[in-house]
C-alpha positions as CSV (number, residue, x, y, z in Angstrom):
1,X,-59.9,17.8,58.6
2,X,-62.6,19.9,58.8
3,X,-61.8,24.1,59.4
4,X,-64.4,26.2,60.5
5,X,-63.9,29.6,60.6
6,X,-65.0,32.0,63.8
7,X,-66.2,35.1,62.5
8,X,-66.9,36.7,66.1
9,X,-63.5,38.9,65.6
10,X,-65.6,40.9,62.5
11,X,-68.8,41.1,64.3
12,X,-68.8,44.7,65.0
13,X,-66.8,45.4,61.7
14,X,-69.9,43.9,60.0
15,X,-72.5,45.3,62.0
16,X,-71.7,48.3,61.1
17,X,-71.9,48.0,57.4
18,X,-74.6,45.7,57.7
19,X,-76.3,47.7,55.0
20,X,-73.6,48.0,52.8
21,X,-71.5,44.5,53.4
22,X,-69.7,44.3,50.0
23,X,-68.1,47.8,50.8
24,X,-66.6,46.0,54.1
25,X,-63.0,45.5,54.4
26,X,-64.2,42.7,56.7
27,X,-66.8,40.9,54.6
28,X,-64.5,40.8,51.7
29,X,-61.5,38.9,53.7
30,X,-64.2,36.6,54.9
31,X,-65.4,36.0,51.1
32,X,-62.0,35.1,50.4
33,X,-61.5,32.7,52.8
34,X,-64.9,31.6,51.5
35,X,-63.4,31.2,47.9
36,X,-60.3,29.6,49.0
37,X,-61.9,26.3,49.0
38,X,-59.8,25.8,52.2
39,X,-63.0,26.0,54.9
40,X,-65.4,23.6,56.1
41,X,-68.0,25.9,57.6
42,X,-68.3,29.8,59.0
43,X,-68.9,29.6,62.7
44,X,-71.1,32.4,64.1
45,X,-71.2,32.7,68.1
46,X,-74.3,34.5,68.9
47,X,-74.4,35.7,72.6
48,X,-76.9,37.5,74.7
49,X,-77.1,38.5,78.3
50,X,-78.0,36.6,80.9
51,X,-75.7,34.0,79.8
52,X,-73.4,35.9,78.3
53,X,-73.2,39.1,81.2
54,X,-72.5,42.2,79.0
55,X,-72.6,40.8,75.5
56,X,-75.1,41.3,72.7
57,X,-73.0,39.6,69.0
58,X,-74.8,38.9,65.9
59,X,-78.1,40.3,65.9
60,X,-80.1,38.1,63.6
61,X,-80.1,40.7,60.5
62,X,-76.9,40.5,60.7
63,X,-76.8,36.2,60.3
64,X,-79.7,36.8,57.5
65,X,-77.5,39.0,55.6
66,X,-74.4,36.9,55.3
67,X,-76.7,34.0,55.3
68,X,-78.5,35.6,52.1
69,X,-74.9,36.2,50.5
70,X,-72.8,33.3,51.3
71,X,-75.0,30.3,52.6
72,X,-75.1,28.6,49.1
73,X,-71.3,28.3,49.0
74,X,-70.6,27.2,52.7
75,X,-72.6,25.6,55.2
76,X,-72.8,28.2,59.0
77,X,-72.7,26.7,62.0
78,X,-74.6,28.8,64.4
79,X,-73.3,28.3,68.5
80,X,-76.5,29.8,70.6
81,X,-75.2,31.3,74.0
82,X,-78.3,32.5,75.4
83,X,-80.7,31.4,78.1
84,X,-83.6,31.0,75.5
85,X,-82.7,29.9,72.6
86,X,-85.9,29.2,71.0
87,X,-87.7,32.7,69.9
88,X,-84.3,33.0,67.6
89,X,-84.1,29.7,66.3
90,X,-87.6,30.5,65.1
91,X,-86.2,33.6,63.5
92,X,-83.3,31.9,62.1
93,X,-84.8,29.2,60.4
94,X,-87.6,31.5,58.6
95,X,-84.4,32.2,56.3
């Protein structure tokens, strides 16, 4: 069985420590998970308006950060809720 794990519940948690992650209470639970052995994949739900009315998650410094720190030790899975996906896939895939 494959387990992915949503991280949209520590989005803002994250966002705001986005230049400090290791001091978040947030980023560390997530690095254990990481560490248990236990998860497939970290799933990251980035939504914008129009399709998402009223929602703005996971600015892409934010995916390049935890990308920089934990993307050799689990694969992301990245779910695009936009209109437009392809100016951020550009962005995403620089890193």
């Amino acid at each position: 069985m494959a387990i992915s794990l949503s991280i949209l519940g520590y989005e803002s948690k994250l966002s705001r420590m986005l230049n400090n992650l290791e001091g978040s209470r947030a980023f560390s639970e997530i690095v254990r998970m990481v560490k248990s052995g236990m998860l497939h994949s970290l799933h990251i739900d980035v939504m914008r308006p129009n399709l998402i009315p009223g929602r703005t998650r996971f600015q892409t410094d934010l995916i390049k950060e935890l990308y920089e720190r934990l993307g050799g030790e689990i694969p992301f899975r990245i779910h695009l809720m936009m209109k437009e996906p392809l100016r951020l896939l550009g962005e995403i895939n620089r890193f």
